[in-house]
C-alpha positions in Angstrom: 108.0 161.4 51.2 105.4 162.6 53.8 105.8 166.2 53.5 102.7 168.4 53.9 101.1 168.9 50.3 101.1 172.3 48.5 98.4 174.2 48.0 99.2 175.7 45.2 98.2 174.7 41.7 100.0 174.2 39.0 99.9 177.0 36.7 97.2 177.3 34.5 95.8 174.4 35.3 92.1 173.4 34.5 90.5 170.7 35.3 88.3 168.8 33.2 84.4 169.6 34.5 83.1 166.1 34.9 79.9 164.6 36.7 79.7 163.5 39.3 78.6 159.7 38.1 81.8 157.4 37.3 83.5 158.0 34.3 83.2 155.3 31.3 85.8 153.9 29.2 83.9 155.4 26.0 84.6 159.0 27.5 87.7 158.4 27.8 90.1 160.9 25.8 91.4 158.6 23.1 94.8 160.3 23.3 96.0 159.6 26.3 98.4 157.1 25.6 99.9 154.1 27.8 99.3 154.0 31.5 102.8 155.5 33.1 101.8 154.0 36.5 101.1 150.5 35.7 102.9 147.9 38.1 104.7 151.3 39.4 105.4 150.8 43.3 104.3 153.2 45.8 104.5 153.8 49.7 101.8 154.1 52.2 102.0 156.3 54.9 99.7 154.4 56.9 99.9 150.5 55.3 97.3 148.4 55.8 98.2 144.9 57.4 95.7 142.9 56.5 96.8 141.9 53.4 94.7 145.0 51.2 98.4 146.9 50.2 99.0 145.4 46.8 96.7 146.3 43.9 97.2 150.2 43.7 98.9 150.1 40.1 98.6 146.2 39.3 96.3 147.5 36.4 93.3 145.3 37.5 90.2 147.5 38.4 88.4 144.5 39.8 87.6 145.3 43.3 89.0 142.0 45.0 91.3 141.6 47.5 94.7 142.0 46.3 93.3 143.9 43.6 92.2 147.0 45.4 94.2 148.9 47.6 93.5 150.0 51.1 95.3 152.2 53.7 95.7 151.4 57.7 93.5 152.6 60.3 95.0 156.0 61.5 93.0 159.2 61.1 93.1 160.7 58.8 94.9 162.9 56.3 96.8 160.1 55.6 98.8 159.6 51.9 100.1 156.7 49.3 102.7 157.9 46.8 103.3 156.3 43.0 107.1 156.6 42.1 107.1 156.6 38.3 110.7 155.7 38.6 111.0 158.3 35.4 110.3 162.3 34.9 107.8 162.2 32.3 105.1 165.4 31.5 102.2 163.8 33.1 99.0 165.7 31.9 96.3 163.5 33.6 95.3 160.5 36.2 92.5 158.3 36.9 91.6 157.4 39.9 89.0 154.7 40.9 87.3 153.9 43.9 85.1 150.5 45.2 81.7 149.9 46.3 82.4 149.3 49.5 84.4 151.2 52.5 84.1 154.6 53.4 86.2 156.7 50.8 85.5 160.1 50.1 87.8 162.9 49.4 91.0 162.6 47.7 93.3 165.1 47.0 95.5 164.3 44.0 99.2 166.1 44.0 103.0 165.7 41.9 106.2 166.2 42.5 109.7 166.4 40.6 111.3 165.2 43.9 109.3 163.6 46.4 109.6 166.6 49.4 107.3 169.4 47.5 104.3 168.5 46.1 101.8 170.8 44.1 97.9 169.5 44.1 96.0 169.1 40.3 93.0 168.5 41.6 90.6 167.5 44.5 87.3 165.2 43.9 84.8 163.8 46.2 83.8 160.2 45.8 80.0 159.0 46.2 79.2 156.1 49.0 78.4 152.8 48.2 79.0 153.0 44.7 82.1 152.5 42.1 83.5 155.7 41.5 86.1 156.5 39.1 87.4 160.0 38.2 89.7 161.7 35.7 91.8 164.5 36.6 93.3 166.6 33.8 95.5 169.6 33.8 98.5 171.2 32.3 100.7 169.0 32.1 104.1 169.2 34.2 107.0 167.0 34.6 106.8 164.5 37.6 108.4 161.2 39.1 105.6 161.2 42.3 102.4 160.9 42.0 100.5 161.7 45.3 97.0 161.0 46.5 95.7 162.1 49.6 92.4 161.4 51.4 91.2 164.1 53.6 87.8 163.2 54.6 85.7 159.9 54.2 82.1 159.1 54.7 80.4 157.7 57.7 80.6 154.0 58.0 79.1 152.7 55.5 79.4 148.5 55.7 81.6 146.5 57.6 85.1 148.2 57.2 86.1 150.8 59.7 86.0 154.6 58.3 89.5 155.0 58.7 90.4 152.1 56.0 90.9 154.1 52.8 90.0 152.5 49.5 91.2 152.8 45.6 90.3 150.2 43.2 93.1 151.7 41.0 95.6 154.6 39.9 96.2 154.9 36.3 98.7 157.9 35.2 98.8 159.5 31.5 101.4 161.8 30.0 101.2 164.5 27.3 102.4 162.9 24.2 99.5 161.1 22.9 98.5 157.9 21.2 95.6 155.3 21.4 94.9 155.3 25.6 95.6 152.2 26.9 93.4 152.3 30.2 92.2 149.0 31.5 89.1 150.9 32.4 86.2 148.5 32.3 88.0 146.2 30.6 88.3 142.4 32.3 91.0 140.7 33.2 91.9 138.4 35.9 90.1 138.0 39.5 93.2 138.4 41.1 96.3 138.7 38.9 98.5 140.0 41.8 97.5 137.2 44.4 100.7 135.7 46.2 100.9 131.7 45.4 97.9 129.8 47.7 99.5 128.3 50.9 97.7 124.9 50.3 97.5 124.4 54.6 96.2 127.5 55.5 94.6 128.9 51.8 91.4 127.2 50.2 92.8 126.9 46.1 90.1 128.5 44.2 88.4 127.5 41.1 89.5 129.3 38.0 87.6 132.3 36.6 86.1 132.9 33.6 87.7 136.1 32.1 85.3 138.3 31.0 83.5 138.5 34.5 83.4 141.5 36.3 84.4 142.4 40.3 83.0 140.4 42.8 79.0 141.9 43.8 79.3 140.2 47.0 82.6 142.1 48.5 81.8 143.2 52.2 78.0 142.3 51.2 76.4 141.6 54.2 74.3 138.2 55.0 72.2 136.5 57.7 71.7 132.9 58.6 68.9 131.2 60.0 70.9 129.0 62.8 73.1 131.9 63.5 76.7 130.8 65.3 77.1 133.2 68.0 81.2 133.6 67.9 83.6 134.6 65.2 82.7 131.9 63.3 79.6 134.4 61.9 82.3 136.5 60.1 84.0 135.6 56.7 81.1 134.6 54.3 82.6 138.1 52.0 85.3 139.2 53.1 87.4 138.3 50.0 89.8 136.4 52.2 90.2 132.5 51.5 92.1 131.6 54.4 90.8 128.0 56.2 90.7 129.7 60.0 88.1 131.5 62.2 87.2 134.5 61.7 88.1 134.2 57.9 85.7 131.5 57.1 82.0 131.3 58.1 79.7 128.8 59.9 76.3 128.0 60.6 75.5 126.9 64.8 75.8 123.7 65.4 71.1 122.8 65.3 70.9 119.4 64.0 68.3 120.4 61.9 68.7 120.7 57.9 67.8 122.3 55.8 69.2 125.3 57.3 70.8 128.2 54.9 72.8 132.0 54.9 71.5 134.5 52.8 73.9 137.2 51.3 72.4 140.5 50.5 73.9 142.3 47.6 72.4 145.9 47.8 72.1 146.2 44.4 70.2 144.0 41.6 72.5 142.3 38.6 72.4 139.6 36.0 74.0 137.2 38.1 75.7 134.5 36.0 78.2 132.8 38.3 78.6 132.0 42.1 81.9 130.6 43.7 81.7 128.7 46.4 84.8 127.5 48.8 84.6 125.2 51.8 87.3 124.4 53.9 89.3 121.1 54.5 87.7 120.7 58.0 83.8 119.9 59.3 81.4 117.8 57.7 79.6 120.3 54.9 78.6 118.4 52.2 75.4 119.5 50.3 74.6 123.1 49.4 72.2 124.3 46.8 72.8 127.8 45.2 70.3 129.9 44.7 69.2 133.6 43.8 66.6 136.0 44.5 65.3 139.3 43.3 62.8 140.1 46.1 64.0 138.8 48.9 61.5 136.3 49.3 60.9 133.8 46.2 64.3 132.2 45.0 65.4 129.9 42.2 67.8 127.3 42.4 71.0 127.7 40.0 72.6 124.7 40.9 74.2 122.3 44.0 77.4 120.7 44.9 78.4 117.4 46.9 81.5 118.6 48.7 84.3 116.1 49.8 84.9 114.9 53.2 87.9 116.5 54.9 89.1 117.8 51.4 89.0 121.9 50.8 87.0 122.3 47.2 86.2 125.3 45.2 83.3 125.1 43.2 82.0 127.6 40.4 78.7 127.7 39.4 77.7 128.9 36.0 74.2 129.0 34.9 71.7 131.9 32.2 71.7 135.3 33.3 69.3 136.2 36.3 68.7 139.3 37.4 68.8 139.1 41.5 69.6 141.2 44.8 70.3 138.2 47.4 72.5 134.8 46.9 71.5 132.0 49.2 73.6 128.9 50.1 71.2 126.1 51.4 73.1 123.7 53.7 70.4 120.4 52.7 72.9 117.4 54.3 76.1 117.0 55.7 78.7 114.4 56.1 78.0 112.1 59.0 81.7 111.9 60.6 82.6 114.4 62.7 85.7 116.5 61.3 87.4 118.5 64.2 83.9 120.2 64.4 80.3 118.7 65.5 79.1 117.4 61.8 76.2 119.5 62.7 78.5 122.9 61.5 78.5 123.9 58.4 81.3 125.6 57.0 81.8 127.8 53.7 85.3 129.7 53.2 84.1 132.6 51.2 81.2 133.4 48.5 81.8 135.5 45.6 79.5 136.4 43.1 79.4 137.6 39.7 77.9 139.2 36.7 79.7 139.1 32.9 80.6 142.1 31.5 
């Protein structure tokens, strides 16, 4: 399965001259027909173990956790391979790519037999934005569907460069019909998310379905009472898991209000912000609220949060266009909790915009 690719291109192939900018789902051929990869499985040659290895063909193009796949660390090239589990004339692919990581070239390739492979095409995705990409050629029959990255961008947020990202792999054949991509079309957060572990997982509130992927993915943020450990990490990091390094918290000044501030690089109409805290420390009042310059921010709405109980709470509220997302920590619970009630603790922050 991890033979070295062939250069060679199919014959007579041509691929479809795109720009550079994302594809949409309006130019879209409208005879593609139904996606031959969906829940298709696939094998990494460098799996990631953190949990980022489902989502590659779950037919979710939200770029969540569980949703979007990822590779290992090892340097690159490094591969992931769809088995279509059939031989059908496959005649193009979509390929899409997050906001965040490093990801740049990938090298798209087939095979009737999983040991040679024959490249259709080659496409360089931008940094820091959602990509997606179409390639089309002549169509040829194939059970494998390859892609390869080759080179990625410098580091561009938190994530290492060596973590490869796709949001999603959709393949097409060549006998037609209505395409049924889920390009840009919303579905759930996280339909492929393994059952929550209710002593180590924070459950999370439930979703709207028409919102889009979470703005504040691998977003960064800064707190005014800093905690100088691991505790720092977590705020968006898409994982909901009640432990250090996973979920975030303030130091431990007795002195409220105090508050984080998540930057989201880019400006949206923000609609609705979920908010977890875990079942341990004494967090009880934040205030939500949103910004478009950084400095003058409007309240969308606060939350009294139980006492030893992990809560998910989803805040809804008008469309407001904004770049940062601050949680204000006004009061906490008075008993201490495992933790000095002067921490204050939030599992993860997501953020989001309707479609």
């Amino acid at each position: 399965m991890l033979q070295k690719i062939s250069r060679t291109l199919v014959a007579a192939s041509a691929m479809l001259a795109l720009p550079l900018a994302a594809i949409t789902p309006a130019e879209l051929p409208q005879n593609l027909g139904p996606n031959l990869a969906l829940n298709k499985p696939y094998e990494s040659s460098d799996k990631n173990a953190s949990g980022w290895d489902p989502g590659l063909t779950d037919g979710s193009w939200n770029a969540a956790k569980f949703n979007t796949y990822a590779s290992g660390r090892e340097k690159l090239p490094k591969t992931v391979t769809i088995d279509l589990e059939s031989s059908p004339q496959v005649a193009a692919i979509l390929v899409g790519t997050p906001h965040f990581g490093s990801t740049k070239t990938v090298v798209v390739s087939l095979s009737a037999n999983g040991n040679q492979f024959t490249e259709v095409g080659t496409h360089d995705f931008a940094a820091k934005k959602a990509g997606s990409h179409l390639f089309q050629f002549q169509p040829a029959k194939a059970r494998y569907v390859r892609l390869t990255f080759t080179g990625n961008h410098e580091k561009q947020d938190q994530f290492a460069t060596e973590y490869c990202f796709i949001t999603e792999v959709e393949v097409f054949g060549a006998t037609g019909g209505p395409t049924q991509s889920n390009l840009g079309k919303s579905g759930p957060a996280t339909p492929g998310l393994p059952p929550v572990n209710a002593k180590l997982e924070l459950p999370r509130a439930r979703l709207p379905q028409n919102l889009g992927p979470n703005l504040a993915l691998a977003k960064p943020h800064k707190c005014d009472d800093k905690n100088p450990s691991a505790w720092d990490a977590g705020l968006t990091d898409g994982l909901w898991a009640m432990r250090r390094g996973s979920t975030f918290a303030t130091n431990r000044t007795d002195k409220f209000p105090k508050n984080v501030t998540i930057d989201l690089r880019t400006s949206a109409r923000l609609t609705h912000i979920h908010v977890g805290v875990p079942d341990f420390g004494s967090t009880k009042t934040i205030a939500v609220s949103v910004s478009y310059d950084g400095r003058t921010f409007t309240e969308v709405g606060r939350h009294d949060f139980p006492f030893g109980k992990a809560e998910a709470r989803l805040f809804e509220f008008a469309p407001v266009l904004a770049r940062q997302v601050r949680l204000t920590y006004l009061g906490n619970h008075a008993e201490n909790n495992r933790f000095d009630p002067a921490y204050c603790f939030t599992t993860e922050v997501e953020v989001y915009a309707k479609q």
